[in-house]
C-alpha positions as CSV (number, residue, x, y, z in Angstrom):
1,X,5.8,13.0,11.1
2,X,9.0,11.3,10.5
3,X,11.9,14.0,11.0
4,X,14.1,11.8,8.6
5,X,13.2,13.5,5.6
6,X,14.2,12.6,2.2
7,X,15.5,14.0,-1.0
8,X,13.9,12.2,-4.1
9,X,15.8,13.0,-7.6
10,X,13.3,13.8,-10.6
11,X,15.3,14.6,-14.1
12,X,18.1,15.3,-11.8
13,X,16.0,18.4,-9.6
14,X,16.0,17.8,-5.6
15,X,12.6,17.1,-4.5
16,X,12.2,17.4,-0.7
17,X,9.9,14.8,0.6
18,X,8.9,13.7,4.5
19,X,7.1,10.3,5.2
20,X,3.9,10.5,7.9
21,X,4.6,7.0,9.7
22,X,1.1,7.6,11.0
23,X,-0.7,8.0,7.9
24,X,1.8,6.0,6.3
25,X,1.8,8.8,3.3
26,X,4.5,10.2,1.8
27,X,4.4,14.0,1.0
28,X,5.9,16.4,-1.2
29,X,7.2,19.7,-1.4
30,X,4.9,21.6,-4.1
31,X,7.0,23.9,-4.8
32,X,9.9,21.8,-5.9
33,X,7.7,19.5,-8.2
34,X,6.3,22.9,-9.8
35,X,10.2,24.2,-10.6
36,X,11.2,20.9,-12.3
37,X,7.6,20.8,-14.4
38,X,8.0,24.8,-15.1
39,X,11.7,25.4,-15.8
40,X,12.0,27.7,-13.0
41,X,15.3,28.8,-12.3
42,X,15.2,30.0,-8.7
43,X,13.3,28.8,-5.5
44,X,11.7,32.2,-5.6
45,X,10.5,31.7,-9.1
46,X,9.0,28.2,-8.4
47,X,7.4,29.9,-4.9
48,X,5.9,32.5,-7.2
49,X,4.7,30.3,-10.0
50,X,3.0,28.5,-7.1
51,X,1.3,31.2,-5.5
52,X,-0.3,32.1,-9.1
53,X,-1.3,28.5,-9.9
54,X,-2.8,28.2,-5.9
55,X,-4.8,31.3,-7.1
56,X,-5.9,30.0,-10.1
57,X,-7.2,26.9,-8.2
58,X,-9.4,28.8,-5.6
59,X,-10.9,30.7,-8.6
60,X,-11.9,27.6,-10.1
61,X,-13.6,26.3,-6.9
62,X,-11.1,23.7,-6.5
63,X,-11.2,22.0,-3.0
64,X,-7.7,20.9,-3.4
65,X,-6.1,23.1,-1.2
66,X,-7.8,22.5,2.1
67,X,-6.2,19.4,2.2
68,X,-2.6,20.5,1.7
69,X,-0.8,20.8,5.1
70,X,2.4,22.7,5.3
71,X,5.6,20.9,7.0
72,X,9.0,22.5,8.2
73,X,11.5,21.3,5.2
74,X,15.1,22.0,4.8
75,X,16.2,24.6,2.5
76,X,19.2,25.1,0.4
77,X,20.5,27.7,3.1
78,X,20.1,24.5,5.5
79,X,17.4,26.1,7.6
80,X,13.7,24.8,8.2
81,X,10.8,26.8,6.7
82,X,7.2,25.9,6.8
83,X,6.5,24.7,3.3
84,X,3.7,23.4,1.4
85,X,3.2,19.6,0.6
86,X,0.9,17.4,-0.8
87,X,0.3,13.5,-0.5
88,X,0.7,11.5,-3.8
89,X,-3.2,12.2,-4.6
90,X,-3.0,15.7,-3.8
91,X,0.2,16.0,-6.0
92,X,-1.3,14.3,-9.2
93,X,-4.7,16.2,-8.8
94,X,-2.1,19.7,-8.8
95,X,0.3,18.7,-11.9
96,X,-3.0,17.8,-13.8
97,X,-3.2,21.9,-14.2
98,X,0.4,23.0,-14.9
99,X,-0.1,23.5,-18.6
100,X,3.6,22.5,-19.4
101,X,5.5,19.8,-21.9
102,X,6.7,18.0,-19.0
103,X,3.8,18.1,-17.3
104,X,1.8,16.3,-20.0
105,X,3.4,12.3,-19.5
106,X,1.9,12.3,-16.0
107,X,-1.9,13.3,-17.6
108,X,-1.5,11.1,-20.4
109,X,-0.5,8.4,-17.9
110,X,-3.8,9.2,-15.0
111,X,-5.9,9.1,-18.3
112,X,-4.8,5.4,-19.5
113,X,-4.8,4.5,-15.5
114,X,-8.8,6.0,-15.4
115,X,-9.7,4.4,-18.7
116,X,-8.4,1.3,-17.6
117,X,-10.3,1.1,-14.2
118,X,-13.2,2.1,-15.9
119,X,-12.5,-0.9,-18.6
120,X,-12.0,-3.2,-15.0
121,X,-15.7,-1.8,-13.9
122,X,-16.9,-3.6,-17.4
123,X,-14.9,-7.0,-17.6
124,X,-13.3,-7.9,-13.9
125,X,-11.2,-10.4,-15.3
126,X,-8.6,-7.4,-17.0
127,X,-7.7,-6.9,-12.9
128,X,-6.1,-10.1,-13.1
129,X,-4.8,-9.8,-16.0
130,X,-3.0,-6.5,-15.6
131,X,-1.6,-7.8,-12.2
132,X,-0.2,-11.1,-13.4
133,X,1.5,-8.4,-16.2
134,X,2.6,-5.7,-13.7
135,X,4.0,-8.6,-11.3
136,X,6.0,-10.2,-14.4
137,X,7.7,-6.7,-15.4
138,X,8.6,-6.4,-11.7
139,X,10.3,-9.8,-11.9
140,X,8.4,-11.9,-10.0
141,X,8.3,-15.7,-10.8
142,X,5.5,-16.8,-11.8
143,X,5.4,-19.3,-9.0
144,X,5.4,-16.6,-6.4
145,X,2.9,-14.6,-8.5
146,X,0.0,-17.4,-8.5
147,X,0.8,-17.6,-5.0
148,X,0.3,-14.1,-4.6
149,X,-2.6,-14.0,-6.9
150,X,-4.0,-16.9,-5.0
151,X,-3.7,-15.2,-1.4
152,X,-5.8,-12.0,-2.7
153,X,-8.4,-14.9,-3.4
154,X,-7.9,-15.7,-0.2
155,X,-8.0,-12.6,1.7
156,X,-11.3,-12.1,-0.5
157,X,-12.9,-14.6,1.2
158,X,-12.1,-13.9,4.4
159,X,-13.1,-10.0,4.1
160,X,-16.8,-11.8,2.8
161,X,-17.2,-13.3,6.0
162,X,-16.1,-10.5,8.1
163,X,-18.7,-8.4,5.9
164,X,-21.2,-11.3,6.8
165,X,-20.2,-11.2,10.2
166,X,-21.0,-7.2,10.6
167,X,-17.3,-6.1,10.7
168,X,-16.8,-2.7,9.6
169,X,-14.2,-2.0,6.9
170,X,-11.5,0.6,8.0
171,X,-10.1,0.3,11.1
172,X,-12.2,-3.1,12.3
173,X,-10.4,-4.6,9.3
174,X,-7.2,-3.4,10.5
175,X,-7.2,-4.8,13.7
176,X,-8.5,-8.2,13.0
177,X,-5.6,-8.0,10.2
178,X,-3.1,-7.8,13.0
179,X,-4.6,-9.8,15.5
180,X,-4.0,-12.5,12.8
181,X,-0.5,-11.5,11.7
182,X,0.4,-11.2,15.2
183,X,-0.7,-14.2,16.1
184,X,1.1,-15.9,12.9
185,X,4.6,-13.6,13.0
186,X,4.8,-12.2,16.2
187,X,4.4,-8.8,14.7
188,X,1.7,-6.1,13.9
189,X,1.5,-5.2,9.9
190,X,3.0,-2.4,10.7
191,X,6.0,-3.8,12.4
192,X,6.3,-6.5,9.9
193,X,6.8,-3.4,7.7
194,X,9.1,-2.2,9.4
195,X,10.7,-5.5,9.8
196,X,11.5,-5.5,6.1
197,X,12.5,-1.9,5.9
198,X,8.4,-1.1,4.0
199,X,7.0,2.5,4.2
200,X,4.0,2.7,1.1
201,X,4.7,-0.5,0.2
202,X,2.4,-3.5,0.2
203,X,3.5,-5.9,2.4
204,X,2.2,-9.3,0.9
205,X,4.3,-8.1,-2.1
206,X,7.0,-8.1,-0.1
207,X,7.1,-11.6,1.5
208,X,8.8,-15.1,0.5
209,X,7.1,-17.5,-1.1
210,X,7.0,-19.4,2.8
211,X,5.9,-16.7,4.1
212,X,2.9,-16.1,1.7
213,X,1.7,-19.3,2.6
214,X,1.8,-19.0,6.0
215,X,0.1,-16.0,5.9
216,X,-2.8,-17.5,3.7
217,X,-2.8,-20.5,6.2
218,X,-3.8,-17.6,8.9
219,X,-6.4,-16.1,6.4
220,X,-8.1,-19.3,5.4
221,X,-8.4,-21.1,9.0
222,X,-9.8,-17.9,10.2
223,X,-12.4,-17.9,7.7
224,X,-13.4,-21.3,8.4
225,X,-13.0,-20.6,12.0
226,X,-15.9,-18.0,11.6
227,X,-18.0,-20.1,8.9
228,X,-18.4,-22.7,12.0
229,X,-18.8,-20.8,15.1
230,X,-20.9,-17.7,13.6
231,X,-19.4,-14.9,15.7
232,X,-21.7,-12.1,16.9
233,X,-19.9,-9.4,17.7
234,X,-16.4,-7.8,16.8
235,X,-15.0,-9.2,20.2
236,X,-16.1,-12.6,19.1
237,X,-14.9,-12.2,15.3
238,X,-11.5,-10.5,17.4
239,X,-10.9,-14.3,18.9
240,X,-11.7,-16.4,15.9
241,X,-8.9,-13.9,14.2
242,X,-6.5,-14.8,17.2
243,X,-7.5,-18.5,16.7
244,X,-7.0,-18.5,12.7
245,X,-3.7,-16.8,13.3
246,X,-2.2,-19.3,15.9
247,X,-2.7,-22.3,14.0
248,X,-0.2,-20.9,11.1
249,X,1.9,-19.7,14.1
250,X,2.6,-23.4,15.4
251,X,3.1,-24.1,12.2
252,X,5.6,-21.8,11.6
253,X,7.5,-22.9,14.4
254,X,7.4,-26.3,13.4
255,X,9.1,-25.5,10.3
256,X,11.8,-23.4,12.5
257,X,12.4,-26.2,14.7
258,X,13.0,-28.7,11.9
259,X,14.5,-26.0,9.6
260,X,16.8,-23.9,12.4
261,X,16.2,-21.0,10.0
262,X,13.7,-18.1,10.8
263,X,10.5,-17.7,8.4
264,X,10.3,-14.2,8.9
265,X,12.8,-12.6,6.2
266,X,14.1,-8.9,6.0
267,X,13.9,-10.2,2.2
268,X,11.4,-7.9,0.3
269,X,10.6,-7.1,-3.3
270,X,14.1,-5.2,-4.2
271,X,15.9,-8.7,-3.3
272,X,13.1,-11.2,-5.2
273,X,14.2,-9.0,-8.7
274,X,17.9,-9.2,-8.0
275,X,18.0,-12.8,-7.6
276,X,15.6,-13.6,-10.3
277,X,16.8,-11.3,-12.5
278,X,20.2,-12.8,-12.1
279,X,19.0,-16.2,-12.3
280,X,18.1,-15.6,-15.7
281,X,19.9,-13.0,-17.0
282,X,21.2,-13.5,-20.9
283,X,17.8,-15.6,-21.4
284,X,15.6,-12.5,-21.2
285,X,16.5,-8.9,-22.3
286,X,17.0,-6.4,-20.0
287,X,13.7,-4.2,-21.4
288,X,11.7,-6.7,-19.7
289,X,12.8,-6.8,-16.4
290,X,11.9,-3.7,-14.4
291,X,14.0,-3.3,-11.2
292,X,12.3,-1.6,-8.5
């Protein structure tokens, strides 16, 4: 667990926070998200209101709580206590039973995100269609975003064959995913991440136009890679991933070498909306720019 914790501001009410670096999951304090949704007016107030709602939970047959870990957080008197917190799931799945006014934006909002996966279910097409929107309000160019919408095409294809190939999802995935983007970058994913300053974030969201491209290079030679030579096992399918990978990484130094600039960025998503938004700023109102 990362020691660093954090202080996130909601309506102007401290909530404490910790990031899991291994789980890669943020987690909040419970009881601070209760006192902001409740009006309490004390910690102890909140604590209590959260003891009776735990209750209430248990009663109900709600399997909630044997998830929710507990994590030393700084209090107000600047001393660590054991505290309860819950990961972004577990936090949504709790506020959906605070009966409270300020409670109710975050249910109306998981009820238009369900109906709206459920309306993806019927007509797969509305997935694109919501990201191309999502990407736009973000303030991505629409250049980078059929890029980007191109590379989950891409990344589609190659998860097929791995499928075809007998590659479990989970953690096989994962580490044929780095074997390609170290073989590409030089880093893992998860030092890429941390390359560009990432926790939750997704990191394909998060790279340069170049960057993209490289890393769809990597993708799409390792499918091919794998259509060809028919690997057998996850050793085999482990190599053609290292193969796929180091073709995009010669190119990359190619580029270097003729460029003398580095393909890798620290750039991510916070500095694609600054510089488009300023790019166009007077032609488009601020309303429909969302800055992250």
């Amino acid at each position: 667990m990362d020691d660093h914790n954090k202080i996130q501001l909601f309506e102007d009410k401290r909530i404490r926070t910790a990031w899991d670096e291994e789980e890669e999951e943020w987690y909040f304090s419970v009881v601070d998200v209760v006192g902001v949704l409740t009006d309490q007016a004390t910690p102890r107030s909140a604590s209590t209101y959260w003891a009776v709602l735990k209750k209430r939970l248990v009663e109900e047959g709600s399997q909630l709580l044997t998830n929710c870990k507990q994590l030393k957080l700084k209090a107000a008197d600047g001393k660590r206590y054991n505290t309860d917190v819950a990961s972004t799931e577990e936090l949504l799945r709790i506020i959906q039973s605070i009966p409270s006014p300020k409670a109710e934006p975050f249910k109306m909002w998981l009820a238009r995100v369900g109906r709206e996966r459920i309306e993806e279910t019927i007509d797969p097409e509305l997935t694109i269609d919501r990201a191309l929107s999502t990407y736009l309000k973000k303030g991505y160019s629409r250049e980078w975003i059929n890029q980007r919408l191109q590379a989950i095409q891409v990344r589609k294809e190659m998860t097929d064959e791995w499928e075809n190939r007998g590659v479990q999802r989970g953690i096989e995935y994962a580490i044929l995913t780095d074997e390609i983007s170290k073989a590409w970058s030089g880093m893992t994913t998860r030092q890429y991440k941390h390359h560009k300053g990432l926790k939750k974030e997704n990191l394909r969201d998060n790279m340069t136009t170049l960057e993209l491209v490289l890393n769809m290079l990597a993708e799409a030679t390792t499918t091919e890679i794998s259509k060809t030579t028919e690997p057998h096992t996850f050793e085999d399918n482990r190599r053609v991933a290292k193969r796929g990978g180091q073709i995009a990484g010669n190119a990359r130094k190619e580029i270097e070498e003729d460029t003398g600039k580095p393909v890798i960025t620290k750039q991510n998503a916070l500095d694609f909306s600054r510089i488009i938004s300023g790019s166009i700023e007077g032609t488009i109102d601020d309303g429909d720019i969302k800055k992250e």
